[in-house]
LUMLUMDO-290238 format. One record per residue: x, y, z of N, C-alpha, C, O, CB in turn; residue in one letter. Coordinates in steps of 0.2 Angstrom, whole numbers, plus 5000, padded with zeros to 4 digits. Glycine has a CB too. Layout:
REM residues N
XYZXYZXYZXYZXYZA...
REM end
This chain:
REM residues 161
560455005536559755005534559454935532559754915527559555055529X558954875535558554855533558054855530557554885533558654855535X557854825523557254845518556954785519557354735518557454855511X556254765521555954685521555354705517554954755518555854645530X555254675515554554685508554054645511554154605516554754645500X553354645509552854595510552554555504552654585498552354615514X552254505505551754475502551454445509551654445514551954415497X550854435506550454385511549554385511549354445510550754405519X549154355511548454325510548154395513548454425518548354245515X547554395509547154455508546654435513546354485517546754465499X546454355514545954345516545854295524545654235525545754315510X546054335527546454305535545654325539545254375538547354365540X545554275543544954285548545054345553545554385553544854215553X544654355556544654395560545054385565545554415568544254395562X544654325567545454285571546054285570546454285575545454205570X546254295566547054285564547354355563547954355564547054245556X547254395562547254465562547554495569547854555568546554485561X547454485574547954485581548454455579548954485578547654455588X548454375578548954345581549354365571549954365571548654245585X549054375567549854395561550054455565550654445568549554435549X549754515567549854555569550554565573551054605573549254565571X550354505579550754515583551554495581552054515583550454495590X551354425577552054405575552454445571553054445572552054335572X552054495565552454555563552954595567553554615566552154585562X552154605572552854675577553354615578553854625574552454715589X553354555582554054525587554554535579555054565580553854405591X554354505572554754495567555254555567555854555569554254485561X554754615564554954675563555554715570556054755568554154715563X555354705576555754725580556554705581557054745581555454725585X556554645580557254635576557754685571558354675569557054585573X557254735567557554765560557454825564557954855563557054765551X557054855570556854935572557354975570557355035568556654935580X558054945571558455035568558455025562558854985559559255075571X558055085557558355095552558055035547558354995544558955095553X557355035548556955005544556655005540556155015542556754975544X556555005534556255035528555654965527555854915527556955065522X555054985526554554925523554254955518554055015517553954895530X554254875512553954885505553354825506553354765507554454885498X552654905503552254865503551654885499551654945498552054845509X551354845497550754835489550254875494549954915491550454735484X549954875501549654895506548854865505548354885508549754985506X548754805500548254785499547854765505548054785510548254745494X547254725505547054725512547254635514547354585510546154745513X547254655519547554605525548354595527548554615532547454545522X548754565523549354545527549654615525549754655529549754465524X549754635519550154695517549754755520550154805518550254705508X549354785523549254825526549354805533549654845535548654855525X549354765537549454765543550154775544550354825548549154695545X550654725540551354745538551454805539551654835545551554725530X551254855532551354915533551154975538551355035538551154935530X550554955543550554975550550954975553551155025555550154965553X551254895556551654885559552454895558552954875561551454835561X552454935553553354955550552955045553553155055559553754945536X552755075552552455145553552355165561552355225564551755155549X552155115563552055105572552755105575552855135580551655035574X553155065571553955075576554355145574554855165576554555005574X553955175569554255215566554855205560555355235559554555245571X554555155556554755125551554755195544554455245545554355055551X555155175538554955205532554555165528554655095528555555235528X554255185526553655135522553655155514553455215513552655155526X553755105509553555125504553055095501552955035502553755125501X552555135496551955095495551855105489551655155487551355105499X551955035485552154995478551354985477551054935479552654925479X551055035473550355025469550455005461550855025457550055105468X550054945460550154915456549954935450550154905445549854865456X549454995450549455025442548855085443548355095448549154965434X549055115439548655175439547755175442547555215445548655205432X547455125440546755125442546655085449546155065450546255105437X547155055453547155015457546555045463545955015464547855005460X546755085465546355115471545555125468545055105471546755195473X545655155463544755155460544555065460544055045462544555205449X545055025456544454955454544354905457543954855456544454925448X545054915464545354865466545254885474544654865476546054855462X545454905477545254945486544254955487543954995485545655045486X544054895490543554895492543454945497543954975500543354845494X542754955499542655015504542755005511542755065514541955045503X542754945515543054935519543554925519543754895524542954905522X544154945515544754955516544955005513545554995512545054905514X544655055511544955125509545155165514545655195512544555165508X544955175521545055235526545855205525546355245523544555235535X546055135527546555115527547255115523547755135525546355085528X546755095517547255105510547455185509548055195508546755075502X547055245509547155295511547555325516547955365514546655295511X547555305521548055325528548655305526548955345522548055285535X548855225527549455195523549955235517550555255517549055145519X549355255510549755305507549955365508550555385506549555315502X549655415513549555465516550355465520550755505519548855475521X550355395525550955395530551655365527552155345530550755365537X551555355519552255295515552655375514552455435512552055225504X553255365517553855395514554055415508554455465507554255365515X553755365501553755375497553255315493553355255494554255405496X552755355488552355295484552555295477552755355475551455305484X552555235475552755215469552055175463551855115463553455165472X551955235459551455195454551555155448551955185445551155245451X551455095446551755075442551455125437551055165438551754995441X551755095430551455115423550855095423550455135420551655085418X550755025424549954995423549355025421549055035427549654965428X548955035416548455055419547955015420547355045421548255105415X548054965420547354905424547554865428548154845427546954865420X547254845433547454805440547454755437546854745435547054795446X547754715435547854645432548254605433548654635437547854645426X548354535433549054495433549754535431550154555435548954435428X549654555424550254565424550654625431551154605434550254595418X550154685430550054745436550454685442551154685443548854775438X550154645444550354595452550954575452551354575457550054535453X550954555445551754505445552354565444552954565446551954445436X551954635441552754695441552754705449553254715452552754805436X552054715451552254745457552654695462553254705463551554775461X552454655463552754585467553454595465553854595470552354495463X553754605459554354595456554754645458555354635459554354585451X554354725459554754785461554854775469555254805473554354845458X554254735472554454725482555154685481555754715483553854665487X555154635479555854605479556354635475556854605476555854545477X556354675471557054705468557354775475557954795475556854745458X556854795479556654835484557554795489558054805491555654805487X557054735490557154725498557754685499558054665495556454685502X557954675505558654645508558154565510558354515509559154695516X557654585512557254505513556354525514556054565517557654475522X556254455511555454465510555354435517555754405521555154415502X554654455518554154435522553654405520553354445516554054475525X553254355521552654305519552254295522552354235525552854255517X551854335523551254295527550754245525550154265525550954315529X551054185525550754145519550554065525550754055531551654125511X550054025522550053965526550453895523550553845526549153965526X550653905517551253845514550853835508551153815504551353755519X550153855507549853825503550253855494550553905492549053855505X550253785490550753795485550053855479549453875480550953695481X550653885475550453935467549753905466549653845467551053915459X549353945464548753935461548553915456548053895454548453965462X549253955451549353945445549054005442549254005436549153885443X548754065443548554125442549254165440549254195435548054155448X549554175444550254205445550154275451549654305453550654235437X550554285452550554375455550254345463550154395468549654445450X550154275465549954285473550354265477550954245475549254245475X550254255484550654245488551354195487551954205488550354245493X551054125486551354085485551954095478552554085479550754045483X551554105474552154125466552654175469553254165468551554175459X552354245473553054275474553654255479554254275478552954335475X553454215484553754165489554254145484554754165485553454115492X554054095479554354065475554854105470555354075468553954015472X554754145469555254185464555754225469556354215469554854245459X555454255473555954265480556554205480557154225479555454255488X556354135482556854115483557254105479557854095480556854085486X556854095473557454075465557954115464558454105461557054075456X557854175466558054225465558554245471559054295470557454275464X558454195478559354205482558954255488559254265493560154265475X558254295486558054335495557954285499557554245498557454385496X558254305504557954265509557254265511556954315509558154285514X556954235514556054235514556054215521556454175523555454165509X555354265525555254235532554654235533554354285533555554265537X554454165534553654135532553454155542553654145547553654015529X552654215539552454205546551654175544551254195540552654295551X551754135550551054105550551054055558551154005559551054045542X550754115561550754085568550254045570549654065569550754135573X550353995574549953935577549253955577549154005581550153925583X548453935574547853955574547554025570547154065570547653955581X548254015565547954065560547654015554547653955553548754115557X547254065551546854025546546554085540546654145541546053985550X546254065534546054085530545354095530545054045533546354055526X544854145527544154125526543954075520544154085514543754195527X543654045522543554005516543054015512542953985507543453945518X
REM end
């Protein structure tokens, strides 16, 4: 059994959204038997992630960062989704948290990687923000930490600014 975790940018164009899309599936089919995917299922990289582990017939777990996430934190164009996602995880895992906050980010971020055999990042290189809990920071603790990391960021992907 393979376990591959995500992180990766909330805020991907439209544009970019095919093409993360598609480099996931090619990524993911490499792991197809017997893949288990962990994911925060927030919007963008980690729900697409979590589609594309559910579509090959993947097990999906879905790491909720604290008890009010879904009420303060899941916007309304991303409910039907966030919703499905939990509905089709194999099993969801709530933190303790009761507020979406940094700390809430950095357990959840910390429980994908204590999860997985290897992270996944859908990240553009851009360095820590210094906030903690975002894509960049957990990349970095990933690797201090000895997981392997596999940076997907396919040619004419971009961020909304």
């Amino acid at each position: 059994m393979t376990t591959l975790a995500v992180t990766g940018h909330m805020d991907l164009t439209g544009e970019t959204v095919p093409l993360v899309r598609a480099a996931l599936r090619e990524l993911l089919a490499k792991h197809s038997d017997d893949l288990t995917g962990v994911s925060c299922i927030a919007a963008g990289a980690d729900s697409i992630f979590a589609e594309e582990v559910t579509a090959i017939g993947g097990r999906l777990v879905a790491v909720i960062p604290s008890q009010d996430y879904r009420a303060a934190k899941v916007k309304a164009d991303h409910a039907a989704v966030f919703d499905h996602l939990v509905e089709a995880a194999a099993e969801v895992v709530t933190l303790p948290h009761p507020t979406a906050n940094r700390d809430a980010y950095e357990a959840a971020n910390a429980e994908l990687s204590r999860r997985a055999d290897r992270l996944v990042a859908v990240w553009d290189g851009t360095p820590p923000s210094g906030k903690g809990g975002g894509t960049a920071d957990t990349v970095e603790r990933a690797r201090q930490a000895g997981l392997p990391v596999d940076v997907v960021w396919p040619p004419g992907a971009a961020r909304r600014s």
